[in-house]
C-alpha positions in Angstrom: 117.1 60.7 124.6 119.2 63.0 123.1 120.6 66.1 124.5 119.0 69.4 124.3 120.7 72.0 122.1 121.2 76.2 123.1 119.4 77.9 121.6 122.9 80.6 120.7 120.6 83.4 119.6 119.5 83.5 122.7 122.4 82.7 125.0 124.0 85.4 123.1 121.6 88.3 124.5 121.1 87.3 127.9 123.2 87.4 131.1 122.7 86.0 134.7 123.2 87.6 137.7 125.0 86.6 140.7 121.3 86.1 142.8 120.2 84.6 139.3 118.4 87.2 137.6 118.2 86.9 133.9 119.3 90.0 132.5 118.4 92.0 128.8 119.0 94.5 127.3 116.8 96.8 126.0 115.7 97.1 121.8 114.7 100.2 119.7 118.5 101.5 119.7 119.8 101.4 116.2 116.4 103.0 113.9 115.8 106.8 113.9 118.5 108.0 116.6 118.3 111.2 116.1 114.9 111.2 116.8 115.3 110.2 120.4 116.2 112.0 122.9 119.8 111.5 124.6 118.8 111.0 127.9 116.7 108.1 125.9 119.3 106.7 124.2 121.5 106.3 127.8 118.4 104.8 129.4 118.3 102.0 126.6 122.2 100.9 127.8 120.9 99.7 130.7 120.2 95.7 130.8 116.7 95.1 132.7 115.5 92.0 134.3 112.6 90.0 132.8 109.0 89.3 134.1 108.5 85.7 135.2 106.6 84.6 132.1 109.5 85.3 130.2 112.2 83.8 132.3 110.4 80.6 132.0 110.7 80.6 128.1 114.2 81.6 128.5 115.3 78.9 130.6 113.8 76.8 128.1 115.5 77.7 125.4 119.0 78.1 127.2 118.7 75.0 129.4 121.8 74.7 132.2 121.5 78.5 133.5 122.9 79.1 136.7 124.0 81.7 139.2 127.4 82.5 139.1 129.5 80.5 142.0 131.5 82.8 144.6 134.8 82.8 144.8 
């Protein structure tokens, strides 16, 4: 069986915490700015973790996430 391929799109926009948590970051940033308030625009900075459902499909897609290792 072959090996499964990263999905790079993907890999690209997520990170993984220390505990494990996938990280994102938010959308909506780029379209109509000035439209949006600033405190808005700081607030979509911010990475976010995911709901469960979506982990699942992430860790699909990106197979081999792990926690970081302390050093």
């Amino acid at each position: 069986m072959p090996k499964m391929k990263t999905h790079k799109s993907t890999a690209k926009r997520i990170k993984v915490t220390g505990t494990g948590k996938i990280m994102i970051g938010h959308g909506f940033q780029n379209k109509k700015r000035s439209a949006k308030s600033k405190r808005t625009l700081r607030t979509l900075h911010d990475m976010f973790p995911v709901s469960p459902g979506v982990e699942r499909r992430v860790r699909a897609r990106v197979p081999g996430l792990r926690a970081r290792k302390k050093k």
